[in-house]
N, C-alpha and C positions, 0 to 999 in steps of 0.2 A: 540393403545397401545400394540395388541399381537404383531403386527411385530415390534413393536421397540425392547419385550423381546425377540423375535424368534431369530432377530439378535443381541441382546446382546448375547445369550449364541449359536450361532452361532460361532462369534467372540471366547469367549473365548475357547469354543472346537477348532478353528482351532489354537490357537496360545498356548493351553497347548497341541497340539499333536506335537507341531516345537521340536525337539531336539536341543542339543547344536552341532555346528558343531566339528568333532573327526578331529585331524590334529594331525598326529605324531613329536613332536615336542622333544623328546630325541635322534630322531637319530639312533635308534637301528639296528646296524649290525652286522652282522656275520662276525668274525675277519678272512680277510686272512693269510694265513701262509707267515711272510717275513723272507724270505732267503737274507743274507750279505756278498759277497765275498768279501776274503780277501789272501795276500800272501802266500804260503805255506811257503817259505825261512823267512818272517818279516811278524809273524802273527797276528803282530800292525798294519798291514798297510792294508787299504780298493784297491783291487785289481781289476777293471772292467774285465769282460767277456766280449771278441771279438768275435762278431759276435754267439751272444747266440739266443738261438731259442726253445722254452718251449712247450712240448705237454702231455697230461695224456693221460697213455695207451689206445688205442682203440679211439683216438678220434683228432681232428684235431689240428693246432700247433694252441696256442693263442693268435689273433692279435697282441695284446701290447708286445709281447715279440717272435718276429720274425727279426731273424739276425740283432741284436743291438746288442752297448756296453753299458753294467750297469753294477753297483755294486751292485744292488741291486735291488729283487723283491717281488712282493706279489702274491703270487696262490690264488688261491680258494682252499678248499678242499671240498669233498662229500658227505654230511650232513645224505644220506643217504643210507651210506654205511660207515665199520668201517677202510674201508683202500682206500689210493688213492696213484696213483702210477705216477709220473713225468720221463718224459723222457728232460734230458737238453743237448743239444748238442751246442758246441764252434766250434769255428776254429781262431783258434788264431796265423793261418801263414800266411795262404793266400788267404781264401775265398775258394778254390778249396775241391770236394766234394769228394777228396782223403783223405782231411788232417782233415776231419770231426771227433771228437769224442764225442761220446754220453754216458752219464753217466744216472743209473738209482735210481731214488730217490724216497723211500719206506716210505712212511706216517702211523702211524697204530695209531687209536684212539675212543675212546668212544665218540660219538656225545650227548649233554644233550639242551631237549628246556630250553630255559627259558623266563616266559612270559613278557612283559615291559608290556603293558598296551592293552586297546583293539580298539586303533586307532592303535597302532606301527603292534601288534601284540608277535610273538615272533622270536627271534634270536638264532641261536646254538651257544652253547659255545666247547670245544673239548678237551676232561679228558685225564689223563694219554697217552700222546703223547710219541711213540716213532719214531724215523730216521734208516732205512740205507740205507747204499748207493754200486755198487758193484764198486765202487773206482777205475774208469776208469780215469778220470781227475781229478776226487774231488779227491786228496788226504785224506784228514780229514775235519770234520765237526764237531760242539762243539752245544749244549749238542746232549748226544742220548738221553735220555727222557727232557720231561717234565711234571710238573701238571697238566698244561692248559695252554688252547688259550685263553684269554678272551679280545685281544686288539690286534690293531694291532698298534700304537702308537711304538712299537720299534723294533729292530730285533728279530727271536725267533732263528735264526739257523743260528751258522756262517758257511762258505762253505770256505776250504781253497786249492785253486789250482795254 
């Protein structure tokens, strides 16, 4: 009879110490910044980058976006730091590393955690954003601020060249 209670409450000590398993199931990320070219002459019109090639200062070019055409990209920005700095270089005549121009694109922004839960953990969000750029290629670019990043669901920054 003692070892039958020993391993009853054997039993239930191991199976009230089991937690429920934590799996992050909302998905929480930290929103890249998308940048949208578009025409400078028809600033209607989504305009790809020939031969674009993306690096932030000090640091190598970023796979995904090494001498491609897009219209369109996502960064990262630097969660922790209040500024990140993008170097985008085109060549939109002929590949040759005469006709390279490199445009430099200035990020400045408040990083804020915010917590999801504590399987997720937490995600930055990114306050009072603003842009410039020293308009080598980019001619213009729309807006210069903004509130926040909190998605990346659509463009945050049109690029017009």
């Amino acid at each position: 009879m003692r070892k039958i209670v020993i391993f009853i409450l054997l039993s239930i000590g191991l199976f009230s110490a089991c937690e429920k398993d934590d799996f992050c199931i909302k998905n929480p990320i930290t929103p890249n910044l998308v940048l949208r070219f578009y025409d400078a002459n028809d600033r209607e019109t989504i305009k790809p980058v020939k031969r674009l090639s993306i690096w932030a200062a000090l640091k190598d070019t970023i796979a995904a976006y090494k001498s491609i055409n897009i219209d369109s990209v996502a960064i990262p920005l630097n969660s922790i730091d209040s500024k990140t700095i993008y170097h985008l270089k085109m060549n939109n005549v002929d590949g040759s590393i005469a006709n390279n121009q490199t445009a430099t694109f200035t990020i400045t922004y408040t990083a804020q955690e915010e917590y999801v839960s504590r399987s997720c953990g937490f995600k930055i969000l990114f306050n009072d954003v603003t842009f410039e750029s020293d308009n080598t290629w980019i001619t213009d670019f729309t807006p210069e601020t903004l509130t926040k990043i909190d998605n990346q669901n659509e463009a945050h920054v049109q690029i017009f060249h």
